[in-house]
Jmol script that loads the backbone (N, CA, C; Angstrom):
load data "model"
ATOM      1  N   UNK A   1       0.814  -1.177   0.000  1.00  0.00           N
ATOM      2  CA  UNK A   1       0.000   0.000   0.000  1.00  0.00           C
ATOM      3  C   UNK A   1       0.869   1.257   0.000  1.00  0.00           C
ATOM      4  N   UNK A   2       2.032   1.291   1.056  1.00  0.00           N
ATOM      5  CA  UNK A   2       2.750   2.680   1.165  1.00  0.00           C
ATOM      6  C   UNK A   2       3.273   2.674  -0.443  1.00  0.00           C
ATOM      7  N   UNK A   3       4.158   1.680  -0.630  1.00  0.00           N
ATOM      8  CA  UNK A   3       4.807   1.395  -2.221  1.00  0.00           C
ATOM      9  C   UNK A   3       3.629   1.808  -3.194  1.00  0.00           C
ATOM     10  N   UNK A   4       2.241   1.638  -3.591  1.00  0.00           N
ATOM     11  CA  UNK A   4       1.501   1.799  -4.171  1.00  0.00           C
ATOM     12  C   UNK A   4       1.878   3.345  -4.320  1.00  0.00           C
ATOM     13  N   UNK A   5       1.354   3.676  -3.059  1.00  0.00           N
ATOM     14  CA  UNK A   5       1.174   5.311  -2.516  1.00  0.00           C
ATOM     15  C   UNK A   5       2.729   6.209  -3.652  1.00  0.00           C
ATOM     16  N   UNK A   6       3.383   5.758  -2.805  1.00  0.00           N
ATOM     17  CA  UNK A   6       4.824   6.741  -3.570  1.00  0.00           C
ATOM     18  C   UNK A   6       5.035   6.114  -5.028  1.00  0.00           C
ATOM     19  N   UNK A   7       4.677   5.111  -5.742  1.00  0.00           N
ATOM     20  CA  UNK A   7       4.645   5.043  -7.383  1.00  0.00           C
ATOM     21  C   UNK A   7       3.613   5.981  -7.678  1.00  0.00           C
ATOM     22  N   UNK A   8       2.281   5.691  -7.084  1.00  0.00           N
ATOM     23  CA  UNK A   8       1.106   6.503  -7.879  1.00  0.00           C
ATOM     24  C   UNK A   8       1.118   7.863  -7.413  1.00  0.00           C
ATOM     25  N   UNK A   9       1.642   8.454  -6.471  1.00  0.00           N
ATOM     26  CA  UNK A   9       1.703  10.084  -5.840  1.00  0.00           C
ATOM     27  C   UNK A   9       0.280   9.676  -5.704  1.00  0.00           C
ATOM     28  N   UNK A  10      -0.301   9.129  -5.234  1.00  0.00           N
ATOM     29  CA  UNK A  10      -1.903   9.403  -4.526  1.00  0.00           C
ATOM     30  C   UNK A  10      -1.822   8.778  -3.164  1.00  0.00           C
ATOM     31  N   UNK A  11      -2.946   8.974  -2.520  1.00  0.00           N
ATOM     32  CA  UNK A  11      -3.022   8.315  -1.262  1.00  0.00           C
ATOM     33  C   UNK A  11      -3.634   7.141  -1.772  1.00  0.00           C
ATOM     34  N   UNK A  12      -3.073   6.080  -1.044  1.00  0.00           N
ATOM     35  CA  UNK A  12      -3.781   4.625  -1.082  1.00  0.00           C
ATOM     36  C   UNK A  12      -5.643   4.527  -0.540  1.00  0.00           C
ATOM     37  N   UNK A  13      -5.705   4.883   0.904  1.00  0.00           N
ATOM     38  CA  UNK A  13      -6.883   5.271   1.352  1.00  0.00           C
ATOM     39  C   UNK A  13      -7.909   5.731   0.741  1.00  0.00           C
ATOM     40  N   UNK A  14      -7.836   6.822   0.302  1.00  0.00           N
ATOM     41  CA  UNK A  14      -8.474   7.685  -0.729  1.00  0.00           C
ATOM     42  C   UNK A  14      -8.951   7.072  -1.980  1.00  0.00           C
ATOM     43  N   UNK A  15      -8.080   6.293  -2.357  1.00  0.00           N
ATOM     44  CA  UNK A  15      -8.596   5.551  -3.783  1.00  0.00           C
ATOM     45  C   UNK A  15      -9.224   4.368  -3.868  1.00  0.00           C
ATOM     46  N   UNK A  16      -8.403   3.692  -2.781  1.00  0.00           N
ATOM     47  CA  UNK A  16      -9.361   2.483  -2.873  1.00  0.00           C
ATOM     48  C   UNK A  16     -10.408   2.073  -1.487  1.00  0.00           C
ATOM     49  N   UNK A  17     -11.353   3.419  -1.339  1.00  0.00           N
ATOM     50  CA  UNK A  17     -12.005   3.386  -0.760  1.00  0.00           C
ATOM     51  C   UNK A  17     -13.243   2.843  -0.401  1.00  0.00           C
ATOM     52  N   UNK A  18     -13.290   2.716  -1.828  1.00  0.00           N
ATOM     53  CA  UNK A  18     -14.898   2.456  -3.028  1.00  0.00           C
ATOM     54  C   UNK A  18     -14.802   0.457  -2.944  1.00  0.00           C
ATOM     55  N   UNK A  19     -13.702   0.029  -2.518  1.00  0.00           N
ATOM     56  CA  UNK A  19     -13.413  -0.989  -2.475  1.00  0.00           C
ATOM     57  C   UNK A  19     -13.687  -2.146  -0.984  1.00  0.00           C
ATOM     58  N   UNK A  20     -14.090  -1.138  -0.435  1.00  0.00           N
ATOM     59  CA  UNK A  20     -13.841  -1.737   0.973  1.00  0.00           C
ATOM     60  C   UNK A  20     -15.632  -1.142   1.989  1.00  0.00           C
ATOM     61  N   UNK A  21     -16.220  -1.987   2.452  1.00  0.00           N
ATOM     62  CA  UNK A  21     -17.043  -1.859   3.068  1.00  0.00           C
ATOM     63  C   UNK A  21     -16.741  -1.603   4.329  1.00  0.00           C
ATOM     64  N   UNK A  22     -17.059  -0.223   4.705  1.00  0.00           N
ATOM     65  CA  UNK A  22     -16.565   0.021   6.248  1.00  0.00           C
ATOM     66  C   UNK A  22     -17.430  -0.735   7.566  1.00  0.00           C
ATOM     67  N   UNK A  23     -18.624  -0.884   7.469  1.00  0.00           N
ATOM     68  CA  UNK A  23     -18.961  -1.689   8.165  1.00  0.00           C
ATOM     69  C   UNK A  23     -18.733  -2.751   8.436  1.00  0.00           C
ATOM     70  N   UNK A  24     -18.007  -3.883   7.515  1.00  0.00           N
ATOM     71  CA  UNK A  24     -17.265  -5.235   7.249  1.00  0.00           C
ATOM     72  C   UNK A  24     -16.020  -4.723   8.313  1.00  0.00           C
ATOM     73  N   UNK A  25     -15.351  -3.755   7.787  1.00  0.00           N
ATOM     74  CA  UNK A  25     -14.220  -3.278   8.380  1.00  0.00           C
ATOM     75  C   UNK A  25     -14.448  -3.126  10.240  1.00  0.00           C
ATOM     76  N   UNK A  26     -15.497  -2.228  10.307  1.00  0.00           N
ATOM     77  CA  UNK A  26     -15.567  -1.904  11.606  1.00  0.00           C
ATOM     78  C   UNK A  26     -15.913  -3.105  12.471  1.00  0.00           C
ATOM     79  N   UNK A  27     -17.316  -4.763  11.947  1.00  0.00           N
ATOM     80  CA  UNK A  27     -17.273  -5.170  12.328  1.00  0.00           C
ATOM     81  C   UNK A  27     -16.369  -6.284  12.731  1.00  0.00           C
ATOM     82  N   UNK A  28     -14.888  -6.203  11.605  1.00  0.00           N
ATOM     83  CA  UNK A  28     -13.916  -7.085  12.068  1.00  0.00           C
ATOM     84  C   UNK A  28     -12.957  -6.359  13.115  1.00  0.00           C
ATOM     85  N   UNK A  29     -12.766  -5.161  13.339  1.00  0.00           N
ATOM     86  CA  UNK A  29     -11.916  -4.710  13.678  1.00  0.00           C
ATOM     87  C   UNK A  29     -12.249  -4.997  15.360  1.00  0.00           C
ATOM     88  N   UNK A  30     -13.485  -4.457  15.862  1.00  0.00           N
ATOM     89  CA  UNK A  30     -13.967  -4.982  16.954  1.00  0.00           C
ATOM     90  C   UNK A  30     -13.984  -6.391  16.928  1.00  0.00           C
ATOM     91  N   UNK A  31     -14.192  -7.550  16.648  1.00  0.00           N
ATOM     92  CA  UNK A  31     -14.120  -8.873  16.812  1.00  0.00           C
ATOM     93  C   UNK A  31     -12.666  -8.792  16.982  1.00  0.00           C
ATOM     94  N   UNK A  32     -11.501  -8.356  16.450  1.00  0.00           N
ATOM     95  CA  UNK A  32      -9.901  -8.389  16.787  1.00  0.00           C
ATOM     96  C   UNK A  32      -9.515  -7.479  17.811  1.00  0.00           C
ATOM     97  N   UNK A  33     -10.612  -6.658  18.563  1.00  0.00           N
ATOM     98  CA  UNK A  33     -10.191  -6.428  19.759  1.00  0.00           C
ATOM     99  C   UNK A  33      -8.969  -4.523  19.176  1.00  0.00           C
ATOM    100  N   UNK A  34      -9.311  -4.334  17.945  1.00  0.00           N
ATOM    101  CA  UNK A  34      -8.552  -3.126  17.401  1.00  0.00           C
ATOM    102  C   UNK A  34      -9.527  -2.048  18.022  1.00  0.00           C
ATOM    103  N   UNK A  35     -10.460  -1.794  18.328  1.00  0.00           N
ATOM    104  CA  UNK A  35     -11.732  -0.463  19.139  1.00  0.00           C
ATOM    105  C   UNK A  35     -12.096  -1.685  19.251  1.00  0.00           C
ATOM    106  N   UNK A  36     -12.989  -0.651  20.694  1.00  0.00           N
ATOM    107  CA  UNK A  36     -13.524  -1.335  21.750  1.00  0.00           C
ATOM    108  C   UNK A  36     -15.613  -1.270  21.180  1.00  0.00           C
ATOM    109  N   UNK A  37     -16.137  -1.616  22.112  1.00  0.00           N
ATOM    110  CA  UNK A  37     -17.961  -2.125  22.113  1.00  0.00           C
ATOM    111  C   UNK A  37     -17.940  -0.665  21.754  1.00  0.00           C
ATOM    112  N   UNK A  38     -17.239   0.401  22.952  1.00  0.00           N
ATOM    113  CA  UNK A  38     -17.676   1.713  23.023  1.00  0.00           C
ATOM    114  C   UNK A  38     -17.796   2.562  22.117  1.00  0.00           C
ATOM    115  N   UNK A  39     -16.295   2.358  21.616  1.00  0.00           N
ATOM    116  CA  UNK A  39     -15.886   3.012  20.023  1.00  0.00           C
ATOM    117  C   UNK A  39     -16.997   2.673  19.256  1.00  0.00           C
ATOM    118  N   UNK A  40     -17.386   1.046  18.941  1.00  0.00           N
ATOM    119  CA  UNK A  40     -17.982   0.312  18.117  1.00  0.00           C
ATOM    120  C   UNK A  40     -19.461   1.361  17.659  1.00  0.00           C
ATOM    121  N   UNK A  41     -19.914   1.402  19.189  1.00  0.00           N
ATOM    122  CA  UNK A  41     -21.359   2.034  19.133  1.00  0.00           C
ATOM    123  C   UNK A  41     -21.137   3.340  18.672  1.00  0.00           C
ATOM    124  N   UNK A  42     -19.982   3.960  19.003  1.00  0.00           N
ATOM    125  CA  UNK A  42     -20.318   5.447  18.778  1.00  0.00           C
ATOM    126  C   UNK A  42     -19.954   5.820  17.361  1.00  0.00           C
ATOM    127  N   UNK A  43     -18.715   4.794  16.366  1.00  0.00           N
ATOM    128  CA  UNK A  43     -18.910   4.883  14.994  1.00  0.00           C
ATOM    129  C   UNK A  43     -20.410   4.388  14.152  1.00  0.00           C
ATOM    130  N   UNK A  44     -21.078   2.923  14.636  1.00  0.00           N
ATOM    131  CA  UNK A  44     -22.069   2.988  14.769  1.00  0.00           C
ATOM    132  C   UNK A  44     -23.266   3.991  14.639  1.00  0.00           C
ATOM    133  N   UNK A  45     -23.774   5.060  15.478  1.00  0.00           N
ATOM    134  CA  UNK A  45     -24.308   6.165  15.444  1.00  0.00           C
ATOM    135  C   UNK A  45     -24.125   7.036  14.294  1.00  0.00           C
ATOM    136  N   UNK A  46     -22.659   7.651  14.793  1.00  0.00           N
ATOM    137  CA  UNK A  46     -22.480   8.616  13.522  1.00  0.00           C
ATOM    138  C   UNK A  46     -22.481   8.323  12.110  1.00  0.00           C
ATOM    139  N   UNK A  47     -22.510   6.767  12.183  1.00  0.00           N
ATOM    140  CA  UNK A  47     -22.501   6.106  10.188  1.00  0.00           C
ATOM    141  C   UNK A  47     -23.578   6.159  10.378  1.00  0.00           C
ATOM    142  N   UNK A  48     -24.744   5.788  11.444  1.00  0.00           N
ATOM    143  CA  UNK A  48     -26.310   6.180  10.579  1.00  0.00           C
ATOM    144  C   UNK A  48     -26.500   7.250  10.663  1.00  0.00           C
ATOM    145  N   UNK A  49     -25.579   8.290  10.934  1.00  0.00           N
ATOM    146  CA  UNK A  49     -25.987   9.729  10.716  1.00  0.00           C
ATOM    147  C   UNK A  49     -25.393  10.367   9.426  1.00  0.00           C
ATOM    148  N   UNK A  50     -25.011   9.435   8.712  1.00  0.00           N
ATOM    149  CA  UNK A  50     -24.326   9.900   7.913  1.00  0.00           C
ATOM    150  C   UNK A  50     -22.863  10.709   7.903  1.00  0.00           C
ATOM    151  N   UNK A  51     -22.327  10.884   9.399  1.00  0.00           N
ATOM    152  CA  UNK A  51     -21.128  11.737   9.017  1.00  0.00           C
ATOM    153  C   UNK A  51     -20.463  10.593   8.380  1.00  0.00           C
ATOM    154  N   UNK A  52     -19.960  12.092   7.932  1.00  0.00           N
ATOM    155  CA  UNK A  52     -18.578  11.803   6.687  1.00  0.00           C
ATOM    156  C   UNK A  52     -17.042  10.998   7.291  1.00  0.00           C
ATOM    157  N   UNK A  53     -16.784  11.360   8.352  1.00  0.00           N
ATOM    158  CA  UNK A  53     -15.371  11.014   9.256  1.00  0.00           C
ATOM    159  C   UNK A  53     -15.897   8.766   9.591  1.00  0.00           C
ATOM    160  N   UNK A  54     -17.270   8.744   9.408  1.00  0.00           N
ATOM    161  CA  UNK A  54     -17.738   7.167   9.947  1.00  0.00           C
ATOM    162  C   UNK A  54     -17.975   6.858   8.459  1.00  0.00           C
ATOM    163  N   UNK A  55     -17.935   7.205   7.481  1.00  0.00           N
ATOM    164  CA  UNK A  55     -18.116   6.795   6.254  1.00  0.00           C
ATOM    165  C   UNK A  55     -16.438   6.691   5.350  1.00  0.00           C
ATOM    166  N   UNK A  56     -15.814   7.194   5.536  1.00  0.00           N
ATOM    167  CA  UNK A  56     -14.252   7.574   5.094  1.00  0.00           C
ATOM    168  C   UNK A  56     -13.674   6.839   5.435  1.00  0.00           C
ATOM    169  N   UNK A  57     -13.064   5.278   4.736  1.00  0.00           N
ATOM    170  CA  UNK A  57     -11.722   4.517   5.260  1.00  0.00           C
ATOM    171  C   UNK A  57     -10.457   5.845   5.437  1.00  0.00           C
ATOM    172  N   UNK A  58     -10.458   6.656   4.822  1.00  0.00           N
ATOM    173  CA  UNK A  58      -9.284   7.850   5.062  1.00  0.00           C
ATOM    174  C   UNK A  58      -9.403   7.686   6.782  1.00  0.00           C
ATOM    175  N   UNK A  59     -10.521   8.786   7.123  1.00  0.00           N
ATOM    176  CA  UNK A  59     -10.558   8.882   8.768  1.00  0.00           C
ATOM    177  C   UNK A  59     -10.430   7.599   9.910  1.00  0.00           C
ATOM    178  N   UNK A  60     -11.296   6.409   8.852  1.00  0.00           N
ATOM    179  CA  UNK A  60     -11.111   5.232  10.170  1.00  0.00           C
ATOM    180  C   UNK A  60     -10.320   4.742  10.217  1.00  0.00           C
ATOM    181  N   UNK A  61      -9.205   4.465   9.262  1.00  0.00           N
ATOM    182  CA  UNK A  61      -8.164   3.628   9.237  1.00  0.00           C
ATOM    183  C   UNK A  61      -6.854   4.811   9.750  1.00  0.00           C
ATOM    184  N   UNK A  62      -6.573   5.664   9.475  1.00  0.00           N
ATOM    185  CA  UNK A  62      -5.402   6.592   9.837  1.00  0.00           C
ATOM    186  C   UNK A  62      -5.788   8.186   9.987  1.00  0.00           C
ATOM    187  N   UNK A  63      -6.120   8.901  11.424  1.00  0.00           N
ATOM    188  CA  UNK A  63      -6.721   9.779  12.010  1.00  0.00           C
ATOM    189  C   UNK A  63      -5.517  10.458  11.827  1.00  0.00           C
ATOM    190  N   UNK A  64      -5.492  11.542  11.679  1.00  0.00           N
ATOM    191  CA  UNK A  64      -3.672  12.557  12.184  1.00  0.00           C
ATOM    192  C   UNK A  64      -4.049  13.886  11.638  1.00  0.00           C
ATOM    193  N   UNK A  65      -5.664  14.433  11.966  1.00  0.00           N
ATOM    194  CA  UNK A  65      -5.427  15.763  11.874  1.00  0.00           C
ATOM    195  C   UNK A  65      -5.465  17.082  12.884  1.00  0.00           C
ATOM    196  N   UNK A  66      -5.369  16.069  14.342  1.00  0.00           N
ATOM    197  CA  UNK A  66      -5.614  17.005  15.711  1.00  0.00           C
ATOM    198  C   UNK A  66      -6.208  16.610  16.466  1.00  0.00           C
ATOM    199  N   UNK A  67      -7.237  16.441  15.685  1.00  0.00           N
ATOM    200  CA  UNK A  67      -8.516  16.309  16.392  1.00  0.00           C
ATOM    201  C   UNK A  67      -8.465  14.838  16.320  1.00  0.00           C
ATOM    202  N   UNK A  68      -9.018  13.903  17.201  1.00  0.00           N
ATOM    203  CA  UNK A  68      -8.539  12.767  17.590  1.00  0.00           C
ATOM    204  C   UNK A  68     -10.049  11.975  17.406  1.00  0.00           C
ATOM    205  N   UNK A  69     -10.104  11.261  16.596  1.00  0.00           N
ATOM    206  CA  UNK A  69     -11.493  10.184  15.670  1.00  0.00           C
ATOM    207  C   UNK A  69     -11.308   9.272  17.078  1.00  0.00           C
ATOM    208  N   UNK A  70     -12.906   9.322  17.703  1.00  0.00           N
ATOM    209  CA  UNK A  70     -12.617   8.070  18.852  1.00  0.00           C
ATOM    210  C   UNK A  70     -12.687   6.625  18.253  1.00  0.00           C
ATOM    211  N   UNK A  71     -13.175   6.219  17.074  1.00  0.00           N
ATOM    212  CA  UNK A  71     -13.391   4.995  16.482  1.00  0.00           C
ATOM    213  C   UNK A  71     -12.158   5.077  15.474  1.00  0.00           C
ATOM    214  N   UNK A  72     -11.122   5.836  15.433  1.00  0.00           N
ATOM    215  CA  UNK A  72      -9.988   5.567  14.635  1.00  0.00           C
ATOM    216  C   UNK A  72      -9.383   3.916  14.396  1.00  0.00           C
ATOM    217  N   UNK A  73      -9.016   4.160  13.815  1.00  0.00           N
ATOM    218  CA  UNK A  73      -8.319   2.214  13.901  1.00  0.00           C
ATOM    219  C   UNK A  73      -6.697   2.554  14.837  1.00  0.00           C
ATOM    220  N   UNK A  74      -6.073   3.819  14.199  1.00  0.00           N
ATOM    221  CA  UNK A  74      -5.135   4.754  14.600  1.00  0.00           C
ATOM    222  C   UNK A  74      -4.853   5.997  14.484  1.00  0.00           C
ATOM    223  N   UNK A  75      -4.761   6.863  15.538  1.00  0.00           N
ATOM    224  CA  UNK A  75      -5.119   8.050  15.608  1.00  0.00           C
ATOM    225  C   UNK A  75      -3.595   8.848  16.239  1.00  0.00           C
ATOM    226  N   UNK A  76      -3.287   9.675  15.821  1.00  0.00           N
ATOM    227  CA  UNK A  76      -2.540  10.751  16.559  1.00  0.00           C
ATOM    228  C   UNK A  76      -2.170  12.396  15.663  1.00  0.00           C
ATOM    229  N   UNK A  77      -1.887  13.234  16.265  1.00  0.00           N
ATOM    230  CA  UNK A  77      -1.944  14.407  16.324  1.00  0.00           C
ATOM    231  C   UNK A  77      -1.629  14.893  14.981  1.00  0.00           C
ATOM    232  N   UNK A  78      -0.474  14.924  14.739  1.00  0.00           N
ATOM    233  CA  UNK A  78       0.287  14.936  13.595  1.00  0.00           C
ATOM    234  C   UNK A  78       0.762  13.701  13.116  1.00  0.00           C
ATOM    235  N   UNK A  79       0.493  13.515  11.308  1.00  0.00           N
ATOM    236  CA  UNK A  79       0.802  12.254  10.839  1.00  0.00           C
ATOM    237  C   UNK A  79       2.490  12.025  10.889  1.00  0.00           C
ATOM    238  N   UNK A  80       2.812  10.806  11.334  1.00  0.00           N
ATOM    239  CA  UNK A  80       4.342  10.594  11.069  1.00  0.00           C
ATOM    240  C   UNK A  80       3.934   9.078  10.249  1.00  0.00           C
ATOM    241  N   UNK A  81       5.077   8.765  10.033  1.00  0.00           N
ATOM    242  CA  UNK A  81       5.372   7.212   9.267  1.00  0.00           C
ATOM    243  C   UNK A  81       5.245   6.117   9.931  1.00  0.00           C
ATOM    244  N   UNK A  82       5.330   6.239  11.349  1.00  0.00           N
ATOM    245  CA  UNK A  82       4.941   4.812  12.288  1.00  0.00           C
ATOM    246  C   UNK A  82       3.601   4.803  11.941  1.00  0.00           C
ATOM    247  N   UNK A  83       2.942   6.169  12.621  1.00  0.00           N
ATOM    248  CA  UNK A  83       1.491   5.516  12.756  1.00  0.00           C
ATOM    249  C   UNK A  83       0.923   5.180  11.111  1.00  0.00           C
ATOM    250  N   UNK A  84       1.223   5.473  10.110  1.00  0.00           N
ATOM    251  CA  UNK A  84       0.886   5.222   8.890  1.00  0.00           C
ATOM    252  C   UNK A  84       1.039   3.718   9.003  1.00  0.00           C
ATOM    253  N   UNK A  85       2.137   3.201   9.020  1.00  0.00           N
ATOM    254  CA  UNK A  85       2.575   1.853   9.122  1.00  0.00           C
ATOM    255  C   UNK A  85       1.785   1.266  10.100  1.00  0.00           C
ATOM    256  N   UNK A  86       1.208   1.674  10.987  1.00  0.00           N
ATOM    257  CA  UNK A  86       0.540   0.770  12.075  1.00  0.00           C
ATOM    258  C   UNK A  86      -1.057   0.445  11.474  1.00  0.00           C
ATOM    259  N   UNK A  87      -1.274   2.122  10.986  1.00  0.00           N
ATOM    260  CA  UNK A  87      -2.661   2.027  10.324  1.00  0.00           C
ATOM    261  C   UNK A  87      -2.985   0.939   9.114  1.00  0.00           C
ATOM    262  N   UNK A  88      -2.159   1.167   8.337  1.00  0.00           N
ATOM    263  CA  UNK A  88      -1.990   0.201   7.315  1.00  0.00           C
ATOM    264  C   UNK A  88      -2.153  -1.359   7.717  1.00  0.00           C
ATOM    265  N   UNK A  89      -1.019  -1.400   8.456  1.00  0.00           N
ATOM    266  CA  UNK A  89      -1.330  -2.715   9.171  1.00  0.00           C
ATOM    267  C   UNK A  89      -2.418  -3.647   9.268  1.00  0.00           C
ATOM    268  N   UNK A  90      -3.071  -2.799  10.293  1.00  0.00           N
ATOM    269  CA  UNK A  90      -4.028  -3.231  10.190  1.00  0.00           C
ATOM    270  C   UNK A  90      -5.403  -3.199   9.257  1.00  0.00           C
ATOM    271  N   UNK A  91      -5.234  -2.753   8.122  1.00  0.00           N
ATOM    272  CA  UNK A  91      -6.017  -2.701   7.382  1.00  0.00           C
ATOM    273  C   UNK A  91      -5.432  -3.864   6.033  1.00  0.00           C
ATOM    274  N   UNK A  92      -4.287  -4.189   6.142  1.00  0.00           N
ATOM    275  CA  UNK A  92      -3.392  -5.086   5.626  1.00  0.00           C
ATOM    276  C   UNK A  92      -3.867  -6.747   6.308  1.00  0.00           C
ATOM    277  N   UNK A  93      -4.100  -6.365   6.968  1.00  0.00           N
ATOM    278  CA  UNK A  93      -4.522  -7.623   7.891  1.00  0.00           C
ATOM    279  C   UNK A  93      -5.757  -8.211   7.807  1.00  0.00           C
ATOM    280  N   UNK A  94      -6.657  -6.763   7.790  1.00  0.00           N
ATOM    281  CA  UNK A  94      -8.164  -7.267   7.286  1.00  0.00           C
ATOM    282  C   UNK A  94      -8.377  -7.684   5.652  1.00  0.00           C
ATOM    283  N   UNK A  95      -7.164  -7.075   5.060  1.00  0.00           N
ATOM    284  CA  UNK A  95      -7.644  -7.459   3.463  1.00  0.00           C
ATOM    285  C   UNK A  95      -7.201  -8.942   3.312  1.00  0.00           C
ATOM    286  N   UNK A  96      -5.828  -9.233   4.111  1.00  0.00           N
ATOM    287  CA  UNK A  96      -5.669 -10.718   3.783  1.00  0.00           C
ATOM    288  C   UNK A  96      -6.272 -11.288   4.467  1.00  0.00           C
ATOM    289  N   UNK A  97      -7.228 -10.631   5.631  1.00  0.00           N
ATOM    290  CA  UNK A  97      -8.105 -12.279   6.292  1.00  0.00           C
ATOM    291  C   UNK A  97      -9.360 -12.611   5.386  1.00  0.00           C
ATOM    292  N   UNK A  98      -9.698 -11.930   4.045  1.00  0.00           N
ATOM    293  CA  UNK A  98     -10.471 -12.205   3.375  1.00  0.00           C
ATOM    294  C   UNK A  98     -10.176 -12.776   1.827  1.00  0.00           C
ATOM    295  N   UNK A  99     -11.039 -13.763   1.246  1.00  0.00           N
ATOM    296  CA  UNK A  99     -10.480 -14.203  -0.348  1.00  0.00           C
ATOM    297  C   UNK A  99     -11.251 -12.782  -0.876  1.00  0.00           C
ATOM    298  N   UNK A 100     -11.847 -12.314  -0.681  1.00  0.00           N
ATOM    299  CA  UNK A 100     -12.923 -11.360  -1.695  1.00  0.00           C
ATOM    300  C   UNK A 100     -12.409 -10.475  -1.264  1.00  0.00           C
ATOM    301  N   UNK A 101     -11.549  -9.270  -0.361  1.00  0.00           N
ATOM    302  CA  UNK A 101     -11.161  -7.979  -0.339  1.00  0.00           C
ATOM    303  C   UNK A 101      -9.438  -8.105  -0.895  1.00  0.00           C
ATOM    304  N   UNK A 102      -9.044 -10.096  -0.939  1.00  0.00           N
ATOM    305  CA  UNK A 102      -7.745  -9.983  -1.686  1.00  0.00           C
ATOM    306  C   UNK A 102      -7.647  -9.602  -3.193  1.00  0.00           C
ATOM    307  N   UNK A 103      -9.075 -10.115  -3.310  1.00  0.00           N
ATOM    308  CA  UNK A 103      -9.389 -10.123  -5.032  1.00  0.00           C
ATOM    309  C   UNK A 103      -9.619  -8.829  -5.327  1.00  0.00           C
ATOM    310  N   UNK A 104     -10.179  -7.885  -4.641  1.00  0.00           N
ATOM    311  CA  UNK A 104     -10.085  -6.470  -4.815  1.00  0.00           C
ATOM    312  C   UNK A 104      -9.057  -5.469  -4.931  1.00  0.00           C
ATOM    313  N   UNK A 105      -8.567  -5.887  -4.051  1.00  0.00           N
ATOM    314  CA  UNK A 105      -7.327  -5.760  -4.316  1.00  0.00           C
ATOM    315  C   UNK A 105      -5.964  -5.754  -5.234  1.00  0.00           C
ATOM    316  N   UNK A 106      -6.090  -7.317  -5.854  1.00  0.00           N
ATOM    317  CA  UNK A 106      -5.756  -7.752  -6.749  1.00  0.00           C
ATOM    318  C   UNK A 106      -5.713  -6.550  -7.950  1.00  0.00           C
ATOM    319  N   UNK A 107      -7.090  -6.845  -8.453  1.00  0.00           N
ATOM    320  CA  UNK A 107      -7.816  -5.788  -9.413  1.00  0.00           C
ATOM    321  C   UNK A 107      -7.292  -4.544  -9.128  1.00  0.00           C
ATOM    322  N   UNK A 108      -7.467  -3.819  -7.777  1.00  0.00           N
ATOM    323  CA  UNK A 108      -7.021  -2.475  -7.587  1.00  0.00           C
ATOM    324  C   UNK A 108      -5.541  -2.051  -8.359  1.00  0.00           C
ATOM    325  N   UNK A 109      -4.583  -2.761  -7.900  1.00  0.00           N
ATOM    326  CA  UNK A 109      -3.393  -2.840  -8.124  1.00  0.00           C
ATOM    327  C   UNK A 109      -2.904  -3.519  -9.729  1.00  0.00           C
ATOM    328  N   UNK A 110      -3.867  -4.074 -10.332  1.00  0.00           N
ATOM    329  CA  UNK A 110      -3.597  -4.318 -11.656  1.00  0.00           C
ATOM    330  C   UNK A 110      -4.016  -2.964 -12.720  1.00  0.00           C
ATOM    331  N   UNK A 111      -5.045  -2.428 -11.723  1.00  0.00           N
ATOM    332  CA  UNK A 111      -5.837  -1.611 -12.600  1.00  0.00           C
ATOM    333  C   UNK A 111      -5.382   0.116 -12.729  1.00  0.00           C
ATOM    334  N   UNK A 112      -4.183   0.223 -11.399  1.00  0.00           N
ATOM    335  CA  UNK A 112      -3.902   1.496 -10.921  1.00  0.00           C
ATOM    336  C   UNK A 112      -2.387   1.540 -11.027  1.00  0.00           C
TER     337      UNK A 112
END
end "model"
wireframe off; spacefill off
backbone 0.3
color backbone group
């Protein structure tokens, strides 16, 4: 994904967003113990409210603009390269625990 990122000058997040069901996401991430019930409910809420920050793999997967996303996957102040790498991670983790978000993947990266 980072490698993607610096060949294509785009953000990875951003593009292959359209690819990934955040609710799939949110409900694996809680089953792995990544946010808690609490988090769970309160991204929960705000996705049936439509905000934008509970709809955005950008915001849930890698938070770093101050203001601190309580359902982040990873969150801190200013972005550095660990937490990118941590965020990723785990979003690296959820794509290979699936055959159907590998295959998306797949495609993503053939196609981009």
């Amino acid at each position: 994904m980072i490698d993607w990122e610096y060949e294509a000058g785009e953000d990875f997040l951003d593009e292959f967003d359209s690819n990934v069901s955040i609710p799939n996401l949110m409900f694996w991430c809680l089953g792995k113990g990544y946010i808690t019930e609490s988090q769970f409910n309160v991204w929960e809420k705000d996705f049936s409210e439509c905000v934008i920050e509970a709809q955005c793999l950008n915001y849930i997967v890698h938070d770093y603009d101050g203001d601190v996303l309580l359902y982040a996957l990873f969150s801190e102040e200013e972005w550095t390269e660990e937490g990118r790498e941590r965020a990723y991670g785990i979003l690296a983790e959820f794509i290979a625990s699936s055959n159907t978000y590998k295959k998306r993947l797949l495609k993503f990266l053939a196609n981009n």
